[in-house]
C-alpha atoms as an extended CHARMM CRD file, in Angstrom:
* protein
*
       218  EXT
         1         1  UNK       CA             -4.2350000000       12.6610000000       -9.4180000000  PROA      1               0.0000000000
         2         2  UNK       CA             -5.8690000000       13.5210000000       -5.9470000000  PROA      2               0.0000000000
         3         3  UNK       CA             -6.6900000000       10.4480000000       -3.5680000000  PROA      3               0.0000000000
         4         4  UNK       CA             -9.2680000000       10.5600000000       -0.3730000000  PROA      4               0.0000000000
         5         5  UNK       CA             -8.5530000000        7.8200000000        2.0230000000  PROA      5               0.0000000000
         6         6  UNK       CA            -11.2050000000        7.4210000000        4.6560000000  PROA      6               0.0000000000
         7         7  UNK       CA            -11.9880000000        5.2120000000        7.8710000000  PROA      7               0.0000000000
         8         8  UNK       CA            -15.5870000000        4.9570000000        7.3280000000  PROA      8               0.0000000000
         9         9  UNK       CA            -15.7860000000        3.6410000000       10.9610000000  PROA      9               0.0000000000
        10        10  UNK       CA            -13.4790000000        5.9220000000       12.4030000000  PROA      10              0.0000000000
        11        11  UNK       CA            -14.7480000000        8.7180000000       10.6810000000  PROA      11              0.0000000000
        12        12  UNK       CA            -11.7350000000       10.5680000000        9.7260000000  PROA      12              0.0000000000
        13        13  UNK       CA             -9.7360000000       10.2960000000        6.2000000000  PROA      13              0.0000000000
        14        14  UNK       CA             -6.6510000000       12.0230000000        4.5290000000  PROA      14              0.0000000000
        15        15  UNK       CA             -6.8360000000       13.5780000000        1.6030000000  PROA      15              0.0000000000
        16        16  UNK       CA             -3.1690000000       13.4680000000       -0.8490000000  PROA      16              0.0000000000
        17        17  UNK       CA             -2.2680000000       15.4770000000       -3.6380000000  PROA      17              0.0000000000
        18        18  UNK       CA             -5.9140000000       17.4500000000       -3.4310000000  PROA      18              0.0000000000
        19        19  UNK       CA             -5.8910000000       20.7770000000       -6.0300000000  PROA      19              0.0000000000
        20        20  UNK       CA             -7.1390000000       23.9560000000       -3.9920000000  PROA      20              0.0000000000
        21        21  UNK       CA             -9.4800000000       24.0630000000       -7.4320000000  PROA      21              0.0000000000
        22        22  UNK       CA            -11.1910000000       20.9990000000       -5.7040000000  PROA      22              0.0000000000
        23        23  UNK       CA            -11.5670000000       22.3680000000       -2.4790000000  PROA      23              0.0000000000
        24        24  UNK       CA            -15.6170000000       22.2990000000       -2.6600000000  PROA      24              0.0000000000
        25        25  UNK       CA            -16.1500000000       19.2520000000       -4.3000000000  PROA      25              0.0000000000
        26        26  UNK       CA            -13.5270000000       17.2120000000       -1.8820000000  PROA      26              0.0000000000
        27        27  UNK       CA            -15.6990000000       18.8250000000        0.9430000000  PROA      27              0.0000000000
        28        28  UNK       CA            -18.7710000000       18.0210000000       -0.4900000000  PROA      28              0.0000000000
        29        29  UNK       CA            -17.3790000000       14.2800000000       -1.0410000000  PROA      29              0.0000000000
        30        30  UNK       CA            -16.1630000000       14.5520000000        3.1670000000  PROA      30              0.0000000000
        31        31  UNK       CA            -19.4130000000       15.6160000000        4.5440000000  PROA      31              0.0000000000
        32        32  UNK       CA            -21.6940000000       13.2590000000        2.5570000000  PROA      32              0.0000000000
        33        33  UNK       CA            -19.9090000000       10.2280000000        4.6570000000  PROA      33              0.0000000000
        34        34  UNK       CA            -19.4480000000       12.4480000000        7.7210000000  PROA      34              0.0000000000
        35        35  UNK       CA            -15.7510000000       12.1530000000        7.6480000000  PROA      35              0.0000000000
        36        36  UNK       CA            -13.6760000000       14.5530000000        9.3370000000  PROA      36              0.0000000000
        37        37  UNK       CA            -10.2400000000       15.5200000000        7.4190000000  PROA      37              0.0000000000
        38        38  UNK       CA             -6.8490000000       14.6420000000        9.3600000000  PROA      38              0.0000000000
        39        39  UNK       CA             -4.2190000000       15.6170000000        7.3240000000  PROA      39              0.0000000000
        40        40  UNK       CA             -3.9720000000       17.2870000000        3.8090000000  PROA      40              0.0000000000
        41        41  UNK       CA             -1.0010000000       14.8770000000        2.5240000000  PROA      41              0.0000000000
        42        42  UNK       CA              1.3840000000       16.2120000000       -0.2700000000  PROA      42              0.0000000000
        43        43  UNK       CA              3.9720000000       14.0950000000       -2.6280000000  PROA      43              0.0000000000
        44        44  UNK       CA              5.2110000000       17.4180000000       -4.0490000000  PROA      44              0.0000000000
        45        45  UNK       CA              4.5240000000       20.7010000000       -5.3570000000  PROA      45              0.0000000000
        46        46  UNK       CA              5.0290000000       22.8680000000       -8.1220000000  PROA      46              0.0000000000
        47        47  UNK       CA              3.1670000000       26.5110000000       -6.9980000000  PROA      47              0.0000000000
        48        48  UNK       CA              4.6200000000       29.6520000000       -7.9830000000  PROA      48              0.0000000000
        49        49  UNK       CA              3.5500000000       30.1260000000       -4.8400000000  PROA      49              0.0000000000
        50        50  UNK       CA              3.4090000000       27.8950000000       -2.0220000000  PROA      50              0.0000000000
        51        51  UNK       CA              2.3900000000       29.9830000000        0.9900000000  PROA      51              0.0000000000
        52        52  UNK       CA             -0.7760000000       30.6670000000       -0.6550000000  PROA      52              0.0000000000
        53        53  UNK       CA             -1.3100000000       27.3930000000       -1.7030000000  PROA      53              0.0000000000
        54        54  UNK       CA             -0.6790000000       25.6970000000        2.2910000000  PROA      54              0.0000000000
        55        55  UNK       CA             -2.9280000000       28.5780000000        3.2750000000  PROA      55              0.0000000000
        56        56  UNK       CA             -5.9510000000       28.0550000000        0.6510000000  PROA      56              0.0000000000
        57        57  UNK       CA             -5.7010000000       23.9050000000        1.3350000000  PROA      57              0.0000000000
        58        58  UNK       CA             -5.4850000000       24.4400000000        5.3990000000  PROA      58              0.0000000000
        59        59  UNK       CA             -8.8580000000       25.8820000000        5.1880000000  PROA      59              0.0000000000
        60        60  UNK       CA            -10.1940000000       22.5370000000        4.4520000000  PROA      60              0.0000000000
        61        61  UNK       CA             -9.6980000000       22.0870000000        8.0820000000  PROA      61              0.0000000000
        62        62  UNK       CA             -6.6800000000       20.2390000000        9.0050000000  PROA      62              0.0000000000
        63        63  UNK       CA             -2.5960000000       20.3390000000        8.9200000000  PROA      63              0.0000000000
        64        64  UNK       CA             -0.7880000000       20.2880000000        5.3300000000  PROA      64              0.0000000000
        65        65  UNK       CA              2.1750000000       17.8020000000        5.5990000000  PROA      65              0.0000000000
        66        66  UNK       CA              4.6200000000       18.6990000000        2.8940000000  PROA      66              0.0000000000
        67        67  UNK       CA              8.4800000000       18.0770000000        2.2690000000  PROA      67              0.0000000000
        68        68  UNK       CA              9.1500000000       22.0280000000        0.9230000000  PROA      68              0.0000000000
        69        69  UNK       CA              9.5950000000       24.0450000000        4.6680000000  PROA      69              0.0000000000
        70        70  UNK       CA              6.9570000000       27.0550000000        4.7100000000  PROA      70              0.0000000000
        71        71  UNK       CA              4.6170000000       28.4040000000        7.4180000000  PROA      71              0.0000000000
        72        72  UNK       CA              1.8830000000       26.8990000000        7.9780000000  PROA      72              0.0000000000
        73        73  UNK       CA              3.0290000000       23.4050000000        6.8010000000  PROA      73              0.0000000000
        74        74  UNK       CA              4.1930000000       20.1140000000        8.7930000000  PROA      74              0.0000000000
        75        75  UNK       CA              7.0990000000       18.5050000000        7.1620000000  PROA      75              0.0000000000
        76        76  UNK       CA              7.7250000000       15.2670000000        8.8210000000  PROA      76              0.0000000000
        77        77  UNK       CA             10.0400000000       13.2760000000        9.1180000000  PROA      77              0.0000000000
        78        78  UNK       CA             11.6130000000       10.1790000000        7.4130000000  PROA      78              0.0000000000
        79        79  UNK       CA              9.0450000000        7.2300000000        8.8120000000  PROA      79              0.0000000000
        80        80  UNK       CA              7.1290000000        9.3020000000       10.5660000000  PROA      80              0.0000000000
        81        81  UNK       CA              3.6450000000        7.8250000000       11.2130000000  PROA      81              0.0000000000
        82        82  UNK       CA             -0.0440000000       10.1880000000       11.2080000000  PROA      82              0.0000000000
        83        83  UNK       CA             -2.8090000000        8.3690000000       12.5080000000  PROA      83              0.0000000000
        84        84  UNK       CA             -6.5130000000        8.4570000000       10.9800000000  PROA      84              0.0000000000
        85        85  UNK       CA             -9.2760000000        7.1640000000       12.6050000000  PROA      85              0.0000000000
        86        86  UNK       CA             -7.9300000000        3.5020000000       13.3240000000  PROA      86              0.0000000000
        87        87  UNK       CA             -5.6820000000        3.7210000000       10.3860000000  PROA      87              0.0000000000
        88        88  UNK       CA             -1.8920000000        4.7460000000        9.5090000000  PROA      88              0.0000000000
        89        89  UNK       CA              0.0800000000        6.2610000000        7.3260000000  PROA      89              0.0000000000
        90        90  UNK       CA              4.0430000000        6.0550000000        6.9170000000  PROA      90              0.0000000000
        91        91  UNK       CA              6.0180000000        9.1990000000        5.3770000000  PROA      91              0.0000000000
        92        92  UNK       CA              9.1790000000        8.1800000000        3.4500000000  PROA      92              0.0000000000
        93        93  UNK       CA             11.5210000000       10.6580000000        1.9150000000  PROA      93              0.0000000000
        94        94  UNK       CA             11.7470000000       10.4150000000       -1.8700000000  PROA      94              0.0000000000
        95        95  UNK       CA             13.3840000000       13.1160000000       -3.3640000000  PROA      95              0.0000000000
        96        96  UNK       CA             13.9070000000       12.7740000000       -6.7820000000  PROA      96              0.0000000000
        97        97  UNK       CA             10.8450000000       14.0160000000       -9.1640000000  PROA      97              0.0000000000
        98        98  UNK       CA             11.6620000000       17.5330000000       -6.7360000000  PROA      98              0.0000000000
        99        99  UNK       CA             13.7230000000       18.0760000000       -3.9500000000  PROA      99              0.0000000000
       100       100  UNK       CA             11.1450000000       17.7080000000       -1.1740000000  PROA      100             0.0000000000
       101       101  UNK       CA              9.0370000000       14.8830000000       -2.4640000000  PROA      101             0.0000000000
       102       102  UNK       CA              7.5130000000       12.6630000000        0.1540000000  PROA      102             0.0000000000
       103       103  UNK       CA              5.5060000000        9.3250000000       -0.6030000000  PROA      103             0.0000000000
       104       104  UNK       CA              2.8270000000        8.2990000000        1.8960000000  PROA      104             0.0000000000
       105       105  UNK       CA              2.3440000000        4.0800000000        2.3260000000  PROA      105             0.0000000000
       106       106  UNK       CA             -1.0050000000        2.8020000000        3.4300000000  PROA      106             0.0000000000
       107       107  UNK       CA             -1.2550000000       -1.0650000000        4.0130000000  PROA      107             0.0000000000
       108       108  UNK       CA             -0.2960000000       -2.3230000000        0.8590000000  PROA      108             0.0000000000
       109       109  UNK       CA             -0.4410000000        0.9030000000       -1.1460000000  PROA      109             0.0000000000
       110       110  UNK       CA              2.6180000000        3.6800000000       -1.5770000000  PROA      110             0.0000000000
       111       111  UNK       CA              0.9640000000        7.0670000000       -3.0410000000  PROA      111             0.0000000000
       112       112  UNK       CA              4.2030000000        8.1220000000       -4.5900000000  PROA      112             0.0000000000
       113       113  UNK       CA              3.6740000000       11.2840000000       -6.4310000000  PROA      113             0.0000000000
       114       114  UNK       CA              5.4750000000       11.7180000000       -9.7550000000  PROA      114             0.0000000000
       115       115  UNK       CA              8.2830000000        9.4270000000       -8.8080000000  PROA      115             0.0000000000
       116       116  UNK       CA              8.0040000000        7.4260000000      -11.8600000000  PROA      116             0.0000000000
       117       117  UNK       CA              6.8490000000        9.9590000000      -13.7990000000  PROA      117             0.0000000000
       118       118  UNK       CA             10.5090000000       10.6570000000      -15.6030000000  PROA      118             0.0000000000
       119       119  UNK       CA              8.7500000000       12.5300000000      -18.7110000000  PROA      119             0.0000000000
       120       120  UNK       CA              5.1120000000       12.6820000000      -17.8260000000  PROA      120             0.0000000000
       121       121  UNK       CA              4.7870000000       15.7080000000      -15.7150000000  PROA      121             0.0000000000
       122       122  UNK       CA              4.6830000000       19.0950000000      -18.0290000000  PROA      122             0.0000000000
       123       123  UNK       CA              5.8540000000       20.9450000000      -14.7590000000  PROA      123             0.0000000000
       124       124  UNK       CA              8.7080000000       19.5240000000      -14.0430000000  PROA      124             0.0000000000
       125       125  UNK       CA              9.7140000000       18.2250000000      -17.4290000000  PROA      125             0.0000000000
       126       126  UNK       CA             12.6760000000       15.9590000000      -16.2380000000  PROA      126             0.0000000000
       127       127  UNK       CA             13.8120000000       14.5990000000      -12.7480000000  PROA      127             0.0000000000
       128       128  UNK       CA             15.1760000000       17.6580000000      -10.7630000000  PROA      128             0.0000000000
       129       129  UNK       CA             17.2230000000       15.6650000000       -8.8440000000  PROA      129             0.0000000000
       130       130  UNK       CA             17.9470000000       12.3420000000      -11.3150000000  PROA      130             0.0000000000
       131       131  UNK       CA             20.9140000000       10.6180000000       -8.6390000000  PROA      131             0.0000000000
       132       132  UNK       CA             18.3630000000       11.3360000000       -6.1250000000  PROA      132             0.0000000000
       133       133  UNK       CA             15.5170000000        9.8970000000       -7.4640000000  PROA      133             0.0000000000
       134       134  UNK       CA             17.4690000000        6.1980000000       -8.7010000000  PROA      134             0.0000000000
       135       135  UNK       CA             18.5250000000        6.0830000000       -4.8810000000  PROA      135             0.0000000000
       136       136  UNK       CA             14.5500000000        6.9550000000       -4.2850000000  PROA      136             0.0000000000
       137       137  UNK       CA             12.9750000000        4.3210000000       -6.4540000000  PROA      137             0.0000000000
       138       138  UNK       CA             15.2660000000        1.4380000000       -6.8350000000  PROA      138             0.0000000000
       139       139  UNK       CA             16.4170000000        1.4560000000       -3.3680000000  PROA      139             0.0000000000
       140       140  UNK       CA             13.3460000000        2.2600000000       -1.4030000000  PROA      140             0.0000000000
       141       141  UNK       CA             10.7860000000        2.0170000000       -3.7620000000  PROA      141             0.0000000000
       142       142  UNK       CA             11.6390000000       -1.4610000000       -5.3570000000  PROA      142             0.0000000000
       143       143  UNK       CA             12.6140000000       -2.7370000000       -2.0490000000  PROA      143             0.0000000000
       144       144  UNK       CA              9.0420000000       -2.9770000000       -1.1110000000  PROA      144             0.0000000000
       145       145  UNK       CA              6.9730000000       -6.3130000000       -1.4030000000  PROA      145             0.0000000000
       146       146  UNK       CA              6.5980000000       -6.9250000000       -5.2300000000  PROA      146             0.0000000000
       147       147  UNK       CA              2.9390000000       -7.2850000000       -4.7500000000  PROA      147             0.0000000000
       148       148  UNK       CA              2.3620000000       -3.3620000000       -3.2060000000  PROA      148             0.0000000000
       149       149  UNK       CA              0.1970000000       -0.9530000000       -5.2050000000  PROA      149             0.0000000000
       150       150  UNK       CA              1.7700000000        1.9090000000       -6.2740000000  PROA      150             0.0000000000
       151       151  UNK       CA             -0.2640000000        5.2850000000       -7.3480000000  PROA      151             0.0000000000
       152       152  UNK       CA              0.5480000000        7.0980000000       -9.1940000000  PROA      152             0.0000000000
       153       153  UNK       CA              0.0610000000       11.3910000000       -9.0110000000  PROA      153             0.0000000000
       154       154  UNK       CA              0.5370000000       12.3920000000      -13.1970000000  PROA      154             0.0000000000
       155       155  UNK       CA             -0.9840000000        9.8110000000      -15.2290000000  PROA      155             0.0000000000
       156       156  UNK       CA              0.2180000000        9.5720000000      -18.8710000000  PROA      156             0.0000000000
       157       157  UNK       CA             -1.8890000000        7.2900000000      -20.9860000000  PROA      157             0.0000000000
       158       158  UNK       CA             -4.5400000000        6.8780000000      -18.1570000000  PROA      158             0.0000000000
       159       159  UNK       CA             -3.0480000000        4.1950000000      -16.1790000000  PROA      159             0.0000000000
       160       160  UNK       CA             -3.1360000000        5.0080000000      -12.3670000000  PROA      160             0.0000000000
       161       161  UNK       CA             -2.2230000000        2.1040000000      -10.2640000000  PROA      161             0.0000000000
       162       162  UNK       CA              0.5360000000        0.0830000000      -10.9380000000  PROA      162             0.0000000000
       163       163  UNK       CA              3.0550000000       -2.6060000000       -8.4940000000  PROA      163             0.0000000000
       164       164  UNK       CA              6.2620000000       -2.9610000000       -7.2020000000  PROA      164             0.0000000000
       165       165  UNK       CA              6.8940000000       -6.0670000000       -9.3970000000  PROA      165             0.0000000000
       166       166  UNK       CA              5.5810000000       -4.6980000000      -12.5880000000  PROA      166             0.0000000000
       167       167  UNK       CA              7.5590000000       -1.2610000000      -12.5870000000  PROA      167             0.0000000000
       168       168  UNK       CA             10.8520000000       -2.7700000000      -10.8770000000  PROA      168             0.0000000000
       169       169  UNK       CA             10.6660000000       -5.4060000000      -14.1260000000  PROA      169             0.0000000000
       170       170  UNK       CA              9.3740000000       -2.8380000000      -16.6690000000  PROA      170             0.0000000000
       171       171  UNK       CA              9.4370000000        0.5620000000      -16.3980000000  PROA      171             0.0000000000
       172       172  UNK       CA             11.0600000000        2.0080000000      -19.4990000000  PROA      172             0.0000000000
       173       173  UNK       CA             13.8590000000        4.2670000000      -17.2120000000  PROA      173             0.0000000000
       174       174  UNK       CA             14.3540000000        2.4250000000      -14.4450000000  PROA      174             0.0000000000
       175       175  UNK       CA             14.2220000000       -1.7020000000      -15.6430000000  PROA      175             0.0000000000
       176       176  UNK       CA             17.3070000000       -3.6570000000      -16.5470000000  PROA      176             0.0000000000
       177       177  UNK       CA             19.6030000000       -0.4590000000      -15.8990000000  PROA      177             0.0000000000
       178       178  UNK       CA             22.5040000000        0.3410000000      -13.7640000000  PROA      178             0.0000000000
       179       179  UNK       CA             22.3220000000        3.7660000000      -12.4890000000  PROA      179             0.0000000000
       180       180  UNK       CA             24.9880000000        5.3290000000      -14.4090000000  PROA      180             0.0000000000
       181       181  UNK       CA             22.8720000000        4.0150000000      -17.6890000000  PROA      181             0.0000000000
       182       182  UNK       CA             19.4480000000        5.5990000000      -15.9810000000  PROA      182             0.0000000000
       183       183  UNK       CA             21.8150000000        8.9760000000      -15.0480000000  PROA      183             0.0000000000
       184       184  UNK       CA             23.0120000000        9.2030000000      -19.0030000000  PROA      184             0.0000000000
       185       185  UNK       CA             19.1590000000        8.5530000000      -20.4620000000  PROA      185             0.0000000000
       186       186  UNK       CA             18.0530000000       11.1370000000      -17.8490000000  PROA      186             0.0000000000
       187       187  UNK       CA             21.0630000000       13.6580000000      -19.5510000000  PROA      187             0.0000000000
       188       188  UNK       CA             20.1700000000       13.0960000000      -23.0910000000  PROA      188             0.0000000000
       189       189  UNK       CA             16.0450000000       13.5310000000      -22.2670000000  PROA      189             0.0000000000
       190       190  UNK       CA             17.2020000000       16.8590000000      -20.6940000000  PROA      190             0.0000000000
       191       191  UNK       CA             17.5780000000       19.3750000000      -23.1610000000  PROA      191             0.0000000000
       192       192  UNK       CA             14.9730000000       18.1870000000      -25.5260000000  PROA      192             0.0000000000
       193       193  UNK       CA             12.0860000000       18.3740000000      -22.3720000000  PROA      193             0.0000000000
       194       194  UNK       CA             13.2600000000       21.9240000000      -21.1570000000  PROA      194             0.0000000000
       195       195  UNK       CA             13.3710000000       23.1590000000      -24.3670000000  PROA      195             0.0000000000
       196       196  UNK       CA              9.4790000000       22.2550000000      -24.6000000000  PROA      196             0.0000000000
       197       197  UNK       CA              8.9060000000       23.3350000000      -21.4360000000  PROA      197             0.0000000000
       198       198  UNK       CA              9.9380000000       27.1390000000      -22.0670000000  PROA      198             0.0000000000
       199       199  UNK       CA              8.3260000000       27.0780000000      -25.3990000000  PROA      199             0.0000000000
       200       200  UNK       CA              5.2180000000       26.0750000000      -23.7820000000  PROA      200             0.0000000000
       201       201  UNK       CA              5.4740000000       28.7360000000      -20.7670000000  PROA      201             0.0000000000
       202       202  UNK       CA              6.4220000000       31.6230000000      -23.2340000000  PROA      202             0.0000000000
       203       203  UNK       CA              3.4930000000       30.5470000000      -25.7340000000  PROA      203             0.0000000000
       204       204  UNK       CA              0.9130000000       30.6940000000      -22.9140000000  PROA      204             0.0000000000
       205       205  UNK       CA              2.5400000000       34.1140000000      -21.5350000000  PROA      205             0.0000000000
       206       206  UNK       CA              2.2630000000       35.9840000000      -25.1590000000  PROA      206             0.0000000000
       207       207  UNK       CA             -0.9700000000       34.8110000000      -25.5280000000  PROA      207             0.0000000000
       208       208  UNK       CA             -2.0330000000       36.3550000000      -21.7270000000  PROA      208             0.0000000000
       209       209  UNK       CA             -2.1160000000       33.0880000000      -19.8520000000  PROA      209             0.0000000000
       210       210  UNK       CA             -0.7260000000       34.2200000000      -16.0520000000  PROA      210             0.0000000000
       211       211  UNK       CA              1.9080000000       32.6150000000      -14.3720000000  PROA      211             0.0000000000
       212       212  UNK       CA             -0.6170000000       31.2620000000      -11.8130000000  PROA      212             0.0000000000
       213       213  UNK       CA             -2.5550000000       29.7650000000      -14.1930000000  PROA      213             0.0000000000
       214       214  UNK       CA              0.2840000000       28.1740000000      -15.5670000000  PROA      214             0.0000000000
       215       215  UNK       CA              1.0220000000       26.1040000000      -12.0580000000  PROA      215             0.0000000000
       216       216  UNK       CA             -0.1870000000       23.1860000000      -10.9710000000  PROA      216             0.0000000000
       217       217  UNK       CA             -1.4750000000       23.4240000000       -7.3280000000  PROA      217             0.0000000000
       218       218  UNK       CA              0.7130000000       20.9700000000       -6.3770000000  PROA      218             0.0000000000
């Protein structure tokens, strides 16, 4: 999922987790409203390469804030704040889904990436980081106001927004479990996911699919 957040009086907006495969349409989408693009926000990434990527999504015209270090690329720091037109927008740390992933809160909204997407992301088929990621969520994450709006960056079943109070009382990996009980689901999900996961990358390779195609841009 790819979110544009825009001042409408300000005239600036941010755009988070936007594919470079969008890059005309989300440009299109900027200049109808005259908005002028502050940051290029990322939760995470999984490009086989990620130079070109922060290259091809600077040329929408503004700095790429990421957690992965490369040129070309801001990564902030924990709490950091980037201003919009008259708007905000906090960076947290949230490793966990990968190593580097950030979540960005607005108001009453957290954009958090695949955080809670344990087994919903086909490129990273489980957490790579799963002690991480509890500390991540239940800590951070579920510490925020029950009633903030969380969205979401892979969608499974279509479901996109969801809140603090609903996932910290429901969510199938991280409700009514200690960590070590979260830590020992994550271990048995493991082989069975990355066994997919290589049967789907060597099935696409045979068949003359190319590793770039194979990446998200993200």
């Amino acid at each position: 999922m790819s979110y544009l957040i825009a001042d409408l009086s300000g005239g600036e907006c941010v755009l988070v987790d936007p594919l470079v495969k969008d890059a005309t349409l989300l440009a299109a989408l900027m200049a109808e409203r005259s908005l002028q693009l502050r940051w290029v926000l990322r939760t995470h990434q999984h490009d086989t390469d990620v130079a070109a990527t922060v290259e091809a999504l600077g040329a929408l015209g503004a700095p790429v804030v990421q957690g992965e270090v490369v040129a070309g690329a801001h990564v902030p720091s924990d709490g950091e704040v980037l201003a919009f037109g008259n708007e905000l927008v906090r960076v947290w740390h949230t490793p966990g889904h990968t190593a580097g992933c950030l979540s960005y809160q607005w108001r009453d909204r957290l954009f958090c990436g695949g955080l809670l997407a344990i087994d919903d992301c086909e490129a990273q088929p489980v957490p790579s980081e799963p002690e991480a990621l509890w500390d991540s969520v239940v800590r951070r994450v579920f510490g925020m106001p029950s009633e903030t709006l969380l969205f979401a960056g892979h969608v499974k079943q279509g479901r996109i927004v969801s809140t603090v109070l609903e996932e910290r009382t429901a969510h199938p990996y991280f409700a009514a479990r200690t960590r070590d009980e979260f830590l020992a689901a994550i271990a048995r999900l493991s082989p069975q996911k990355k066994s997919a996961h290589i049967a789907r990358h060597v099935s696409a390779r045979r068949a003359g699919v190319g590793q770039a195609a194979l990446s998200a841009t993200r």
